[in-house]
N, C-alpha and C positions, 0 to 999 in steps of 0.2 A: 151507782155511787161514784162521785170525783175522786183521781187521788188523793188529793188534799183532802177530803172529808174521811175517806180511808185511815190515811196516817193520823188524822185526830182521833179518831176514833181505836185504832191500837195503840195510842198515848193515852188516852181515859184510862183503857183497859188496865196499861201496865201501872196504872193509879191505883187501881182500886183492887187487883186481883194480885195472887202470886205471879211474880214475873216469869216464870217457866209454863205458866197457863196463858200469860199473855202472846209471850212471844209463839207460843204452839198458834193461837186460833188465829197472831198476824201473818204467819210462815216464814217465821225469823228466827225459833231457835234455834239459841247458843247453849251448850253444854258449859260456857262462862259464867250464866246465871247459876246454873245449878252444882258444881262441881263441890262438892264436901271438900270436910279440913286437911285429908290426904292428899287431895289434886294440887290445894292452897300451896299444902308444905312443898310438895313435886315441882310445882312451879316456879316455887322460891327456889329451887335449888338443893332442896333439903330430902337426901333420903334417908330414910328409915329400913334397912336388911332386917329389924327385927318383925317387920310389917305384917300383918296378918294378912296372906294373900287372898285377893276377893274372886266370890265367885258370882256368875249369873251376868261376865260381860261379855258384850259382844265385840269381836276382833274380824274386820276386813281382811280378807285377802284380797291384794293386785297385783298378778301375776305379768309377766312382760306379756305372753301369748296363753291364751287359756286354753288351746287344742293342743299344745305342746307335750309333747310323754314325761317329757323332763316335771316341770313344773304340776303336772296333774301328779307327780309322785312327790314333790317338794309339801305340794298343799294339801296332801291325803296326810303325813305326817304334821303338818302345823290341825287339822283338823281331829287327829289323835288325842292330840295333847289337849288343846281346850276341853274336848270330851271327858279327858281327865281331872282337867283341874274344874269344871264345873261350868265354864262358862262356854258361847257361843258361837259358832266358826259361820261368815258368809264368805263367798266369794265370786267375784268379779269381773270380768278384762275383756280385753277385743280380742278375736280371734288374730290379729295381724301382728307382727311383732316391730313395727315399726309404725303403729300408732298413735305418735303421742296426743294429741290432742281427743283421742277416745281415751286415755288413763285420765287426761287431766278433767273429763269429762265424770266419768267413775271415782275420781277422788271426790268432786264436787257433790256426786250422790250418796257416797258413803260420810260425808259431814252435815249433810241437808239428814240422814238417817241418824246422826248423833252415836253412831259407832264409838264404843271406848278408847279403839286403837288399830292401826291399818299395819298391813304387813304389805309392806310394797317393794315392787322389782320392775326400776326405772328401766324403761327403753331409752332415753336423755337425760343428762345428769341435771340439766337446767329448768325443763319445759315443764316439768310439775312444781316446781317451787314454790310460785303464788299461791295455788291450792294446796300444797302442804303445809304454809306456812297460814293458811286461814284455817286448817284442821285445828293447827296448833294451838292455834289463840281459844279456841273452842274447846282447847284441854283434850283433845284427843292425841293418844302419844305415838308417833310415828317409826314405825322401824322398817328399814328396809336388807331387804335379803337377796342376795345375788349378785344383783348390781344396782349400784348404789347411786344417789342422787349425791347433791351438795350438800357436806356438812350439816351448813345451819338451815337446809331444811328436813332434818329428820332427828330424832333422840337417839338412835343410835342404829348401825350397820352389822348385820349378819354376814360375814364374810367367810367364801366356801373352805377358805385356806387362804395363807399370805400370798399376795398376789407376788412377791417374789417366788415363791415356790412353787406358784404356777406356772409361773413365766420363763424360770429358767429349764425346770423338770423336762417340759416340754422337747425345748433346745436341745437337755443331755438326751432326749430318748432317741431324737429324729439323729442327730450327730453319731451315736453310737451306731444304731442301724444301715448309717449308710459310708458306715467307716468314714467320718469325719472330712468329707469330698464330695463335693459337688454344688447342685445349684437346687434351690428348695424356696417353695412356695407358702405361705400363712393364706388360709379360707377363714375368713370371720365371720360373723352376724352382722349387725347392723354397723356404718361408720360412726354411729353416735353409740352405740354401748359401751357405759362405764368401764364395765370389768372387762370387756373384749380389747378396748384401747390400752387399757392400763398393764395389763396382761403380753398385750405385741411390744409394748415399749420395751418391759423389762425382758421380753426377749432378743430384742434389738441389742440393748444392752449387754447380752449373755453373750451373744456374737463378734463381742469384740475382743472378749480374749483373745489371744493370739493360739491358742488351741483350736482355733476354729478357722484359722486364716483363708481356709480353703473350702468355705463353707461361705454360700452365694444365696443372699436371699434377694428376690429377683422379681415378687411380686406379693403383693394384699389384694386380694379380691375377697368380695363381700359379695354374704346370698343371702343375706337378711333373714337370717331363720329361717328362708322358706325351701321344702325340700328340693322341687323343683327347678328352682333357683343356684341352689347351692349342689345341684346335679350335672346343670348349663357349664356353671362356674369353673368345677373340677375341668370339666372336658376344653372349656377355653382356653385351662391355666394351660394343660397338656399339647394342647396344639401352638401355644403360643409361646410357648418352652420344651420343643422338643428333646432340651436334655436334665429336662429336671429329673432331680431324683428322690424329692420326696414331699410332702405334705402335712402340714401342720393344723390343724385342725378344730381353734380351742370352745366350739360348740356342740353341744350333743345333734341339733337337727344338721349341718353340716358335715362333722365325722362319719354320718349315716348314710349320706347322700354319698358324700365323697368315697366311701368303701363298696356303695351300690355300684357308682360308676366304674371303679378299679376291677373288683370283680367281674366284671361282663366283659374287658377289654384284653387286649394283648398288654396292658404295663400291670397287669394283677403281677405280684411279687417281686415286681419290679421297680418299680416305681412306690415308696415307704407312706405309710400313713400313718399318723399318729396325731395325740389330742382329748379331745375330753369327752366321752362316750359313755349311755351306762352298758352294763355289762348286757343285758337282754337287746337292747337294739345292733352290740358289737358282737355276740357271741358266734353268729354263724361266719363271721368275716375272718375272727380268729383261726377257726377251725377250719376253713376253707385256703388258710394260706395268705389272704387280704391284708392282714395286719398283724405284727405282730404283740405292741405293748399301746394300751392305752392307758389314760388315768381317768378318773372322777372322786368325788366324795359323795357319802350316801345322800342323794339331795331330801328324803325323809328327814333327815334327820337336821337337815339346812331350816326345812320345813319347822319341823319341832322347835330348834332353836329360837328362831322367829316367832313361832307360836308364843314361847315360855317368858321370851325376853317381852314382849308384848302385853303378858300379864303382870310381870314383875316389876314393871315400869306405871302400869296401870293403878300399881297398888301402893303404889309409891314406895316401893322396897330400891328401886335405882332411878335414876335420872337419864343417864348416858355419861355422864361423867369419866374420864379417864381415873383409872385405880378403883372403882367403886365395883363389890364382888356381888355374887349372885350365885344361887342351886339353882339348876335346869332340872329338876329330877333327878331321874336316874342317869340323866347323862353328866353329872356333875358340875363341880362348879367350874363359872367363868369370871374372867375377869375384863371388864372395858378398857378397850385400849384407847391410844390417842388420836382424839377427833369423833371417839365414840364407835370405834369398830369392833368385834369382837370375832374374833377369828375361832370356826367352827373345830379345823384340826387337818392336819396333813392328810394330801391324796392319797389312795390306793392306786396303785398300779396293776394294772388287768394282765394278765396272759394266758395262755392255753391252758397253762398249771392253778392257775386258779379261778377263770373265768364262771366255770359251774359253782364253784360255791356261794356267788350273790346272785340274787332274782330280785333285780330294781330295774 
């Protein structure tokens, strides 16, 4: 059969049948045809906190890297929680953490599946937009976690903590360490990750106190999530700054690499590491003298949030609205900030005195 006899023939149809039957058998539905008067209200703008929250939907996960330890622990808690609240957990991603054109691929599958709502963690803040803003129209409610895309393409952002308190934390820990002197290196993930840029800035920033006058930051190198990579990287920083004195580190798969490499070498305890680590992949490097203070926050529980805010929006109980409140459970309520972020809660700081009491 012709196109053209095709497209007439899915016009008759959407004549004479319901148009959620039409569009299934043209390969064109939209969750636009079908969304009930809670989507309607949602869409307008309009929420409802007294919502009856629904159950039996399904919520995307897309993760920046789906082998990642980090995120398989983020997305075991957003998979929690839906279990809880009744509805559906899939999920998703490339195994590369600098993929984007395989997310923007997986977004495009998870809206052609008419998913209720994606939980997503941009590798580029840009490069998903199109297809998140074509989920959108299709009434699928967008949140993303970790790190975030653009505003207006998502309902609203799960953030691990205010990315000033990332950013400077970091700063006070590596400065403390190495008595406020010397020359010190930033290892990041990708040059295009959200939270990774936004995070070096406002450490840049932290740098110019005059508290710090004596404190040289001397290089950014990127290992792109990849261990091996971010193995290279360390060893390059260190030959190419033979007087650095320490290392900044604000990625779980990088902090790991970079403590791998310390440890084998003559600058083990010499040369400082610090950054964002969970306590199980940093634990042996503590105790071994590698490092001393790292931070993170529970990413389960990044996970959860993500999960919750995803059905709460679904239900049309919030929008993304700044000022608009919400119960997550048991982990209580939140409130959306402005631009629609919702800040998860301050880092934990790791050390040898408390490292064994978390297992993440």
């Amino acid at each position: 059969m012709r196109k053209s006899s095709i497209r007439r023939t899915c016009a008759a149809l959407a004549a004479v049948t319901s148009l959620a039957l039409a569009a299934t058998a043209c390969g064109g539905t939209t969750k636009e045809d079908v969304k009930d008067e809670g989507g309607k209200a949602a869409a307008a703008g309009k929420a409802d906190p007294n919502a009856e929250t629904k159950k039996g939907l399904t919520v995307g996960f897309l993760p920046k890297q789906v082998n990642n330890p980090y995120f398989t622990v983020a997305d075991k808690g957003g998979e929690k929680a839906l279990k809880e609240l009744g509805s559906s957990y899939k999920e998703v991603g490339t195994s590369s953490g600098t993929d984007t054109a395989g997310q923007v691929s997986y977004v495009n599958t998870l809206t052609q599946q008419q998913v209720d709502a994606m939980a997503v963690s941009a590798q580029d803040p840009g490069a998903l937009c199109t297809a998140l803003k074509q989920a959108m129209k299709n009434d699928i409610k967008i949140v993303t976690y970790d790190s975030d895309t653009n505003p207006d393409c998502r309902n609203a952002f799960i953030s691990q903590a205010s990315a000033d308190d990332i950013g400077r934390t970091q700063v006070q820990q590596m400065a403390e360490q190495i008595g406020n002197k010397g020359e010190i290196a930033i290892l990041s993930a990708a040059q295009t990750a959200t939270n990774q840029n936004a995070w070096i800035e406002i450490m840049k920033d932290e740098l110019k106190d005059p508290k710090y006058k004596d404190v040289k930051l001397v290089k950014v190198a990127y290992g792109d999530d990849d261990a091996q990579k971010s193995f290279q990287q360390t060893q390059g920083l260190l030959q190419e700054h033979p007087n650095l004195k320490g290392i900044i580190s604000p990625t779980t798969v990088g902090i790991k690499a970079a403590a791998q490499y310390l440890s084998g070498s003559k600058y083990k305890g010499k040369v400082k590491l610090t950054g964002l680590g969970t306590p199980n992949d940093m634990r042996k490097y503590v105790k071994n003298g590698t490092v001393e203070a790292f931070e993170l926050w529970d990413p389960a529980k990044l996970g959860e949030l993500a999960a919750r805010t995803a059905v709460a929006l679904a239900s049309g109980q919030i929008t993304g609205k700044e000022g608009e409140t919400f119960t997550a459970g048991a982990m209580g309520e939140y409130t959306i900030g402005k631009d629609g972020v919702i800040n998860l809660g301050k880092p934990t700081v790791f050390t040898a005195d408390n490292v064994d009491q978390f297992n993440f």
